[in-house]
N, C-alpha and C positions, 0 to 999 in steps of 0.2 A: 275785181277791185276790192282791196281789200276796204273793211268797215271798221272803223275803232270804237264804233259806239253800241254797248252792248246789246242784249236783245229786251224789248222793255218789258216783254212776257215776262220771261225771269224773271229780272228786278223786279217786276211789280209782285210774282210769286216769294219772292224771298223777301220779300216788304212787308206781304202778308204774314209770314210765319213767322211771327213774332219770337217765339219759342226755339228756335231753332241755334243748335249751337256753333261756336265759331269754326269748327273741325266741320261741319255740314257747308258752312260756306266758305269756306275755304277751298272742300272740293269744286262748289257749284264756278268759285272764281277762277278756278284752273280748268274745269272743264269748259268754260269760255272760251278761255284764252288758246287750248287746246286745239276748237273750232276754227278760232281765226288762223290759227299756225298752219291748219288742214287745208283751209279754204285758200293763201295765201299759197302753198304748196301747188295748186289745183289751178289757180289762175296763171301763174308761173308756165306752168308745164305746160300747157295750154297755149300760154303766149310764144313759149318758144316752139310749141311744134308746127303755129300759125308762119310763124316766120319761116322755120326752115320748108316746108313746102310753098312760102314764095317763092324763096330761093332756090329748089328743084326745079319749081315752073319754067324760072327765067333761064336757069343753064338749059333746061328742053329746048325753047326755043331758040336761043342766043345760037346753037351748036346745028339747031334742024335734025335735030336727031329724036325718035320716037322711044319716050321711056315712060313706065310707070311712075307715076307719085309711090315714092319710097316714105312711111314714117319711119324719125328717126326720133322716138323719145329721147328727153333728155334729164337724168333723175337730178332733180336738186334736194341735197342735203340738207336737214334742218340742222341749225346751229348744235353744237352739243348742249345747251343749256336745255335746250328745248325738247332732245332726245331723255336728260334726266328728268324732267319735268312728266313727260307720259310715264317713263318708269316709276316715277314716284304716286303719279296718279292709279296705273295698275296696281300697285304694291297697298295700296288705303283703299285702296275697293276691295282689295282680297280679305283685308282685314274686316273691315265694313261686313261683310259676308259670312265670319265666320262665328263661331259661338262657343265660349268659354263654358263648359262641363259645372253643372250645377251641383258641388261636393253636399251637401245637404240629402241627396236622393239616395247615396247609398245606406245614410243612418236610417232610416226610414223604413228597412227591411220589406217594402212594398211586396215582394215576390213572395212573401210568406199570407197573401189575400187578403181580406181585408179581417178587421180584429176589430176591439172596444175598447175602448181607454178605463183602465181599476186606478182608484182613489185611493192614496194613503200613503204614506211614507213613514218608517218607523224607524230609528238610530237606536241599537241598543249599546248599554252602557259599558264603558270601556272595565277590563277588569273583573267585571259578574259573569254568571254561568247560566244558559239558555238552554234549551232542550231545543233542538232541530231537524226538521227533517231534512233527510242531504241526497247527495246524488255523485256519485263521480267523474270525474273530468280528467281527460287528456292532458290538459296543459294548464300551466300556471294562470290564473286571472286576478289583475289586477286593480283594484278597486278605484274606480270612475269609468271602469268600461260597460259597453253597451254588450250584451250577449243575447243571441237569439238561441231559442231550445224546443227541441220538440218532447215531451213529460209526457208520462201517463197520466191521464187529464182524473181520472177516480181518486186516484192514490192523492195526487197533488190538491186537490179542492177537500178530504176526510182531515186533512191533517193541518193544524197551526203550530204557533209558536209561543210558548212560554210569555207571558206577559207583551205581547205583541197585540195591537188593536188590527190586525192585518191578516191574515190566514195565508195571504198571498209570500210570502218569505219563504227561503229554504237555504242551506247551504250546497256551495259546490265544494269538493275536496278534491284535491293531489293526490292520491294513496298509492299511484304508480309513479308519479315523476315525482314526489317532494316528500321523503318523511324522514324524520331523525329520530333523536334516540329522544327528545322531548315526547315524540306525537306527530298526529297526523296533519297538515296543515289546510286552512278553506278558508272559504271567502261567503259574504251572506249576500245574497242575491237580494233585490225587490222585483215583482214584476208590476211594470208600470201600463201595460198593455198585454190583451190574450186574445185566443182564438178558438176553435177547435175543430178539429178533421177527425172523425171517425173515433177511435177509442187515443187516439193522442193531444192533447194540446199545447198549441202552440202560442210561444212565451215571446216579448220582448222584456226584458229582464237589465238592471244596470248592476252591477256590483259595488256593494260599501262598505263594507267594515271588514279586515284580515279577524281568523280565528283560528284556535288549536281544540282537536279534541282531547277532550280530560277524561271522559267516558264511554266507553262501547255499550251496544245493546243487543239482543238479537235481534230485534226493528231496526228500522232505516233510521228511525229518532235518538239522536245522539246526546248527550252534553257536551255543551262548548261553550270556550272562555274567550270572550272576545277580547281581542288583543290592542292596548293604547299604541299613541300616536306620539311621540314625543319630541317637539320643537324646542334646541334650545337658543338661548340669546348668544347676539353675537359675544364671541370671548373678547372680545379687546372692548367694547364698547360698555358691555356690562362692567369693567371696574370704576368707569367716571364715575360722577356722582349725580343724584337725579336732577338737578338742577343744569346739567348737561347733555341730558340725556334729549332733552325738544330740541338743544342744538342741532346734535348730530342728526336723526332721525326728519329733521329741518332741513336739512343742506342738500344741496344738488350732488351728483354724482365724483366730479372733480372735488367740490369742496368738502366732501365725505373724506376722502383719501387725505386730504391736505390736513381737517381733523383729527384722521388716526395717527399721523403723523407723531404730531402733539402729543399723542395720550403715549403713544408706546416711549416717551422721553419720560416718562414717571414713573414706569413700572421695569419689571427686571428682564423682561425677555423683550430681542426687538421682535421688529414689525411681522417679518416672515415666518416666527415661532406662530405667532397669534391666525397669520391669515392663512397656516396650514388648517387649521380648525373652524375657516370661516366661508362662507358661499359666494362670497363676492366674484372669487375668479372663475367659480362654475358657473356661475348667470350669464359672465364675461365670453365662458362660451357655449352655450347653450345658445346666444343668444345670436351668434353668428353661425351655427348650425343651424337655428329656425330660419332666418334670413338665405339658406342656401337652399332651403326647402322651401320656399316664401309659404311657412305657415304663420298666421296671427291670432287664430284659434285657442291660444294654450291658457292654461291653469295658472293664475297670481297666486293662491295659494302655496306656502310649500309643503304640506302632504301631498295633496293632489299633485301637484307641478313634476313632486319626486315621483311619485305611479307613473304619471303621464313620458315624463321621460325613460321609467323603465322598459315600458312599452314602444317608443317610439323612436330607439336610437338600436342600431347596432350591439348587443351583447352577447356574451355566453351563454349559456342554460345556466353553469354553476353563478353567475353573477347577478342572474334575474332570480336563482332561490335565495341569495344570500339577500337581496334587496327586498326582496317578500320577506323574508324568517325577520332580518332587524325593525326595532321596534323606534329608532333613532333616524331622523331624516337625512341628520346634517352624514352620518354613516353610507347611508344611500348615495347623497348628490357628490359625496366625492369618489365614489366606486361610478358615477358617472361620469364624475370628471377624468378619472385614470383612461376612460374608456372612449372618450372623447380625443387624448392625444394620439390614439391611433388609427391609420385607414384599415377598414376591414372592408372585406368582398364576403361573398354568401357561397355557400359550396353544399353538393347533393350528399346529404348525410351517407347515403349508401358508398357511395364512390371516392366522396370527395372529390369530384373535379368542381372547377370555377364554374359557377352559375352568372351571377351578376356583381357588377363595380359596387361598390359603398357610395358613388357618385350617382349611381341611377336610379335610388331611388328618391319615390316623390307622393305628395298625399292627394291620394283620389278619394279620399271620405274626409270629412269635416272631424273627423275623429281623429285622424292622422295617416299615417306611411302604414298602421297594422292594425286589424278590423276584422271583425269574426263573424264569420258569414255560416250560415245553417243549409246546409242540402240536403234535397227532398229526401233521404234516407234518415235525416235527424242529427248527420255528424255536424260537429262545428268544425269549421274550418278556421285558424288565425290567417290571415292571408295579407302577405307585402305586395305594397305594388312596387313596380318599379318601369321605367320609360321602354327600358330593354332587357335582353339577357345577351351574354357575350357570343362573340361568332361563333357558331357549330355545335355550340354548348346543350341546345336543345331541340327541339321540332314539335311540331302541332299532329292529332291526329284525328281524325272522324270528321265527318262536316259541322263547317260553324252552325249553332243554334242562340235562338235571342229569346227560347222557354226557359222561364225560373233563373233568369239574371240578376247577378246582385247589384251589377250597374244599371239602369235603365238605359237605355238607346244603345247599348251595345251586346254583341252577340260573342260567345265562345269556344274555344278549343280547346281540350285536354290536352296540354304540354308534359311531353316527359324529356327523360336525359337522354345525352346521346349517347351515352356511355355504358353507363348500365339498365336503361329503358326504366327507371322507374319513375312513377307520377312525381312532378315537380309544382303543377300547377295549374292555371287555366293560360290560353292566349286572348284579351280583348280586344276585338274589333268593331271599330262605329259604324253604325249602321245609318246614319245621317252623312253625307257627305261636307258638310260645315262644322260638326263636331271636332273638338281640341280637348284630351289629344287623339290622331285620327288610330291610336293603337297604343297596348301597354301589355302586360301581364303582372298576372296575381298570383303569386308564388306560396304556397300550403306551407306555414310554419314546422308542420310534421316531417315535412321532407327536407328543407333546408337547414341549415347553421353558418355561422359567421368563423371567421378566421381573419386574423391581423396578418398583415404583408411581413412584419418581423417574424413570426409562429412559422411562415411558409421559408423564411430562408435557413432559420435556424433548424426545421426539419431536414431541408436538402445538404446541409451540411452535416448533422447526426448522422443522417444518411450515405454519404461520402465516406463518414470515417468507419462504419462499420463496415465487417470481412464478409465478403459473399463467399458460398461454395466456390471453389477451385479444382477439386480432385487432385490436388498436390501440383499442380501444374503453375502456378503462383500469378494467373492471371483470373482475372474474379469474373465468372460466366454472367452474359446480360441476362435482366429480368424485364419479362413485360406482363408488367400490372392489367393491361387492359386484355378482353379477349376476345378475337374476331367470331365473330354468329351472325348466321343468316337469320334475314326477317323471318321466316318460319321456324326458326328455330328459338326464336325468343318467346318465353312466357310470360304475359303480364302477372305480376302478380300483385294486383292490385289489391287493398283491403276493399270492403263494400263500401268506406266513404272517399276512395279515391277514383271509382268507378264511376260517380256520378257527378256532373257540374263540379 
């Protein structure tokens, strides 16, 4: 018989939890309701299999003829309401279940053991010249990023800096990837945390101020001029008059526009001269780029805002030094912007074939989509993550391990290319069965580069129109770029920081 009156266990338990939110009871009301639909299921089938072996009884005897009691269940359907009803109940339990990836773990650099937090923060002055000790680095760093380092712990503790209350300072330079005919370019490190392992130590480090060397030494101790920052006003808004000025910078975002409107009917150029020069329509999409990324993490500042997006959007190599070398923001955020109206995908520097979509990637560090991880050899790795790589494009090799993880709770695989075998990256996999997402990979900035979907047609068309060898025969003989090798006859030739994590 069915019951419509709930179970008062329950309700008296959910009476009790006071605390308890409406999504918690909500399931508790479906899983009620669930029960009766079971139980009502159960007495049904029950009742009719009661009946149909009367009804075999009486044909037995009616006919005198000797038979078994035949059961003949009979399935009764639950309404379709009632079949979405469990599916939606499974589907919020699974969720219920699961656990969203705690972005905050990978800043933390946990696998570099435990360290001791150093006091002191020092900004040197924009435009004067500092005496540094430096160190060189692979790749361009941008200032607000976090960098782990493994130093020669003697050399780095003898030596400070020029009017610094900190000893802990030093710079990284470019000297392989960024120099002009100015000079060498670098960045000044603080180290906000250390450690130390045998004759190395080990640094958690943030990057702040760009600089140029002015002077060499035979020491590692250079002079450098540390380089301004320069923000300018908006060009249309700066000719009002100050008295307009609370207006504007007052108004909501529609009635900003509606403002500029106004102002560009007084002066000599319209509207679209002034807002080639202006950040309005980079923020416009920046800011539906964050939202595709669901990051909320970012920089209000815009110096900062300008790095953080140099670092965290799709570029070229020549477009991330031109963004470092300029000393002009508004200069930057529209070489973000030009860079913004295209799709690029990620391709293996060696080969160039397609690694990953511009689509797939996503930020598994609080820092964002690109994050620089230190492996037990001491290389820094810049490393992207992304959800996937594309069909065939890659494979994993040696057994997964979850020693000297940059993620916690998940464990890796050395990924290379399929094409030309060389290192690409790690593969991550959860080692918690509830963990989201349950798989990703971190793709080694050293290895990959970007390319626009237009750069890839207008190659194949270059292509097209240029004459292959023919031997006079006037058809153009194929080429195959790529070249078949057996597994044993391939050599890794890994460098020493792409051999390890």
């Amino acid at each position: 018989m069915e019951n419509n009156s709930s179970d008062p266990q329950q309700s008296g338990s959910f009476a009790a939890a006071g605390g308890s939110s409406s999504s918690e009871r909500d399931i508790a009301s479906r899983r009620n309701r669930l029960m009766r639909i079971t139980q009502r299921t159960i007495d049904m089938d029950d009742s009719s299999r009661s009946s149909s072996r009367s009804s075999d009884r009486n044909s037995v005897h009616s006919n005198d003829n000797t038979m078994e009691d035949v059961d003949v269940p009979q399935v009764v359907e639950p309404p379709e309401d009632d079949e979405r009803l469990f599916d939606d109940y499974i589907r919020e339990r699974e969720v219920v279940g699961t656990e969203i990836y705690n972005t905050e773990l990978p800043t933390e650099h946990a696998y570099l053991g435990k360290m001791e937090r150093v006091e002191g923060v020092d900004y040197l002055e924009p435009g004067k010249t500092y005496r540094l000790p430096i160190y060189s680095h692979h790749s361009i760093v941008f200032p607000g990023e976090i960098v782990p380092l493994m130093l020669n712990a003697s050399y780095l503790y003898n030596v400070g800096v020029d009017g610094s209350s900190d000893g802990l300072k030093f710079g990284l330079v470019f000297q392989d990837q960024y120099t002009s005919t100015e000079g060498v370019y670098g960045v000044t490190c603080q180290v906000y945390e250390r450690g130390n392992e045998g004759e190395s130590a080990l640094l958690k480090t943030v990057a702040q101020q760009r600089f140029i060397i002015v002077r060499h030494s035979q020491e590692r101790r250079v002079e450098v001029r540390i380089l301004p920052e320069i923000v300018l006003p908006d060009p249309l808004i700066s000719t009002c008059s100050n008295a307009m000025v609370r207006h504007a910078y007052g108004s909501r975002k529609h009635q900003l526009r509606s403002f500029k409107r106004l102002l560009t009917q007084s002066t000599a150029w319209p509207q679209f001269v002034y807002d080639q020069y202006g950040t309005e329509e980079v923020l416009t999409k920046v800011e539906k780029y964050l939202s595709s990324l669901k990051i909320t993490s970012v920089p209000t500042d815009p110096v900062k805002l300008s790095f953080w997006l140099a670092r965290n959007i799709p570029l070229t190599e020549e477009n991330r030094k031109t963004i470092f070398g300029t000393d002009s923001v508004l200069r930057r955020m529209l070489i973000i912007s030009k860079a913004l109206d295209h799709m690029w995908y990620f391709i293996c520097k060696r080969c160039d074939s397609e690694v990953a979509n511009y689509s797939d990637i996503f930020a598994m560090s609080k820092q964002g989509v690109q994050t620089s991880y230190c492996n037990p050899s001491g290389y820094v790795h810049d490393t992207l993550t992304v959800h996937k790589t594309k069909e065939n494009s890659t494979f994993s090799i040696g057994p997964p391990s979850a020693e000297y993880s940059w993620f916690p709770g998940y464990s890796w695989q050395i990924t290379v290319c399929t094409n030309c075998r060389q290192h690409l990256g790690w593969k991550f996999v959860a080692t918690k069965k509830n963990f989201l997402p349950k798989s990703f990979y971190g793709l080694s900035g050293i290895s990959i580069t970007v390319k626009s979907h237009g750069d890839s047609i207008g190659s194949q068309q270059q292509q097209g129109d240029d004459e292959l060898p023919n031997n006079g025969t006037g058809v153009s003989a194929p080429t195959n770029p790529i070249r078949n090798a057996s597994w044993e006859s391939i050599t890794y030739e890994y460098e020493s920081s792409g051999s390890d994590d």
